[in-house]
VORO-380155 format. One record per residue (C-alpha): residue in one letter; y, z, x. Coordinates in nm, 2 decimals. Example, Ala and Ser with C-alpha at 12.3 -4.5 7.8 and 13.67 -1.06 7.14 Angstrom:
DOGU; A; -0.45; 0.78; 1.23
DOGU; S; -0.11; 0.71; 1.37
This chain:
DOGU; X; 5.76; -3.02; -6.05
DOGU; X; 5.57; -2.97; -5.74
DOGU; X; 5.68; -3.12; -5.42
DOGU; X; 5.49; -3.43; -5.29
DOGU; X; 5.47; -3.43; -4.94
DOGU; X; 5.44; -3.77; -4.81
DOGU; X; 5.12; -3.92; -4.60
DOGU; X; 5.11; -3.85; -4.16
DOGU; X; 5.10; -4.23; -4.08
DOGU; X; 4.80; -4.28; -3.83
DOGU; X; 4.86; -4.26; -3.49
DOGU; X; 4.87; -4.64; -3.30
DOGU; X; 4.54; -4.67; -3.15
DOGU; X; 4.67; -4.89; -2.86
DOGU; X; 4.84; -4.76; -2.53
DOGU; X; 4.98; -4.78; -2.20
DOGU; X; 4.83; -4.51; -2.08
DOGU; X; 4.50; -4.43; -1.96
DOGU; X; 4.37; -4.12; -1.96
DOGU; X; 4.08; -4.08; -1.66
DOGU; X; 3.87; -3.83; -1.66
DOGU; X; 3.59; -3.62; -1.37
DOGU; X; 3.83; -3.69; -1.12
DOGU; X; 3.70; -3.57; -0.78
DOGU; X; 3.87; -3.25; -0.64
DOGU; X; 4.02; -3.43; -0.32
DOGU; X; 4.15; -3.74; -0.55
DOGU; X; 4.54; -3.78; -0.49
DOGU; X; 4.82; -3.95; -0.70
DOGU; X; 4.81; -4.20; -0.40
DOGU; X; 4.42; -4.26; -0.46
DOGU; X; 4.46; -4.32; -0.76
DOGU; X; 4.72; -4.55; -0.82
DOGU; X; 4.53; -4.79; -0.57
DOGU; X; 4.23; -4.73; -0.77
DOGU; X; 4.41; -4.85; -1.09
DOGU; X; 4.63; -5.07; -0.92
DOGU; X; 4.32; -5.28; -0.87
DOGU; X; 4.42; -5.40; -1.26
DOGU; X; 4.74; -5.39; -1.14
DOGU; X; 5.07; -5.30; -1.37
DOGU; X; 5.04; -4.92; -1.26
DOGU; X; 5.39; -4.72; -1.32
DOGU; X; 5.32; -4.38; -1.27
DOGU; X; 5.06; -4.15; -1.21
DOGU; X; 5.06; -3.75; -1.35
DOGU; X; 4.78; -3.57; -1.18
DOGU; X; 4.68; -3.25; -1.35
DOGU; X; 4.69; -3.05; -1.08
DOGU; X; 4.39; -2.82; -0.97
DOGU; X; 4.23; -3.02; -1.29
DOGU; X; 3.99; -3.29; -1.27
DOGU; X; 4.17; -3.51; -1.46
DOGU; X; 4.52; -3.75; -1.48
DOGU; X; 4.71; -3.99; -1.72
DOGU; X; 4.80; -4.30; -1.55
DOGU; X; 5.06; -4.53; -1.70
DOGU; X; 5.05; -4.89; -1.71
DOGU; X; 5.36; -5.15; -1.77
DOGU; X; 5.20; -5.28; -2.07
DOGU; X; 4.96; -5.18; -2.33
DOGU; X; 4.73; -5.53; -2.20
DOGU; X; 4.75; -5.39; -1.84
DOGU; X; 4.61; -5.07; -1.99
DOGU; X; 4.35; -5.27; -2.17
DOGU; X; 4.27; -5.44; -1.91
DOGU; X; 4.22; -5.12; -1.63
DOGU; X; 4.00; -4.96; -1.92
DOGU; X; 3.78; -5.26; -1.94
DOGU; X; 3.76; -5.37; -1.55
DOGU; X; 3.76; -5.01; -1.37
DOGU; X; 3.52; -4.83; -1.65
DOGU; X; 3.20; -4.65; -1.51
DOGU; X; 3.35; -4.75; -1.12
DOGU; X; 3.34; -4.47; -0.84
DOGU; X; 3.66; -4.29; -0.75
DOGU; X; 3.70; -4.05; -0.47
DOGU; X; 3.31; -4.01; -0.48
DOGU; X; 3.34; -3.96; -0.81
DOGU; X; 3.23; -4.19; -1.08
DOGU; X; 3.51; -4.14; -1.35
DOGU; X; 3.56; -4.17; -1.74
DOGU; X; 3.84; -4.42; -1.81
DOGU; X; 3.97; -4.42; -2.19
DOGU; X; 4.32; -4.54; -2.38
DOGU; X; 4.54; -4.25; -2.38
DOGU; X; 4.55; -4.11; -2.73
DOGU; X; 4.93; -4.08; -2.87
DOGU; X; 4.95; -3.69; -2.91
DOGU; X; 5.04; -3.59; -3.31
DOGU; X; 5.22; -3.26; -3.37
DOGU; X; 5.00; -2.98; -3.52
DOGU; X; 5.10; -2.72; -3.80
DOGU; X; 4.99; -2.39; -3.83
DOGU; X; 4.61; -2.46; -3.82
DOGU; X; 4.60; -2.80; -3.74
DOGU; X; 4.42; -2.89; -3.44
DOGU; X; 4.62; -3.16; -3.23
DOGU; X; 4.38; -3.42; -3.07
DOGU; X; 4.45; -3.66; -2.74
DOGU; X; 4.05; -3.75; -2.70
DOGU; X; 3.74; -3.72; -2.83
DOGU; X; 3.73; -3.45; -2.55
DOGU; X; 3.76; -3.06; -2.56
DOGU; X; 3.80; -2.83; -2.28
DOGU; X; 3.60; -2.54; -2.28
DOGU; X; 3.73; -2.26; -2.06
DOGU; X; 3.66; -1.90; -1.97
DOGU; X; 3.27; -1.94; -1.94
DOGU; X; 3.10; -1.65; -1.82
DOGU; X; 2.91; -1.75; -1.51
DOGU; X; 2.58; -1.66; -1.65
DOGU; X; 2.64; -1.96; -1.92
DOGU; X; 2.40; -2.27; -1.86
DOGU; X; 2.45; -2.60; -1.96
DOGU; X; 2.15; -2.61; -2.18
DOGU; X; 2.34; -2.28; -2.34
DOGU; X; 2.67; -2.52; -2.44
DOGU; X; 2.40; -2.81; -2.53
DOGU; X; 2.27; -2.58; -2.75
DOGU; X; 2.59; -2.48; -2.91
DOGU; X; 2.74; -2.81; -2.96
DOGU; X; 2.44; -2.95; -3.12
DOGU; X; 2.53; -2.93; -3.51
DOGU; X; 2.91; -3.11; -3.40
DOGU; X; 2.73; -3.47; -3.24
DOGU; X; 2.82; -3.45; -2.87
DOGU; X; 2.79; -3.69; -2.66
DOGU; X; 2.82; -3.56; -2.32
DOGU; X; 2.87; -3.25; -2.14
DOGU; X; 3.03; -3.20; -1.81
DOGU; X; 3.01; -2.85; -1.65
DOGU; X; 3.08; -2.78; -1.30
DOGU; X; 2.89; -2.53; -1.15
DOGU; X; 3.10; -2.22; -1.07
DOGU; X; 3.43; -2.37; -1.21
DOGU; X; 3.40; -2.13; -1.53
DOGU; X; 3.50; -2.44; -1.82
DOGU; X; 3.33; -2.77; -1.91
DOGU; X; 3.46; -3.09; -2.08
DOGU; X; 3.27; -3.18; -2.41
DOGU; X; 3.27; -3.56; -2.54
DOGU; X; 3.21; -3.62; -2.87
DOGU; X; 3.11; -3.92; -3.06
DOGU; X; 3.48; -3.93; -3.24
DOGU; X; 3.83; -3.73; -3.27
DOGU; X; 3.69; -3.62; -3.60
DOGU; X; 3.33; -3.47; -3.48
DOGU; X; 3.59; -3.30; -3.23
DOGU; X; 3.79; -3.15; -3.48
DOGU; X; 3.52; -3.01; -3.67
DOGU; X; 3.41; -2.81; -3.34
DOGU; X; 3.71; -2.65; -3.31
């Protein structure tokens, strides 16, 4: 009889922790946590150093909430930043891809790729932004769900 593996239950979609995104170079863990303290509830703070992004946790998932709604499409640093709920991370098998976002990172881009050359590349998967630094050799892709994500990679 063959074995029956049982169902992945779905991951929760609500959370405590926000995920920001296009944080400026000079942003600190100190920055920050005023900048999301503005919501208030802020319990830590986990930089991604020499990355331009950070997870930020919150003392409840409302507080969370909350930061996402009040603090979205507001200027950090200089930079304006991308606020989302954290995504609970799911293990991955052999060939599974493991998802946090809707947002990849693209690294190791040869310096004489253009924007327009990614644009062009992502087209078929429904992006829905792409971020590219000059010089920095990666971008962040967003896509319209985890799922037109997955398909990309």
């Amino acid at each position: 009889m063959p074995e029956v593996k049982p169902e992945r239950p779905a991951p929760p979609t609500e959370s405590d922790v926000v995920f920001c995104g296009n944080l400026n170079d000079e942003s600190t863990a100190e920055s920050i946590t005023e900048f999301f303290n503005q919501a208030g509830g802020v319990t830590s703070v986990r930089r991604m150093e020499g990355r331009p992004f950070g997870f930020i946790e919150f003392a409840s998932m409302d507080a969370a909430a909350a930061a996402v709604e009040q603090l979205s499409g507001q200027e950090l640093d200089g930079n304006m930043v991308r606020i989302n709920l954290a995504q609970p991370k799911r293990s991955g098998g052999r060939g599974e891809v493991v998802l946090e976002s809707d947002t990849c990172f693209v690294g190791n881009i040869n310096d004489t790729v253009e924007e327009e050359d990614l644009e062009e590349l992502f087209d078929e998967y429904d992006y829905s932004e792409i971020r590219m630094p000059p010089g920095k050799g990666f971008a962040f892709v967003s896509f319209e769900s985890n799922e037109a994500a997955a398909k990309a990679f």
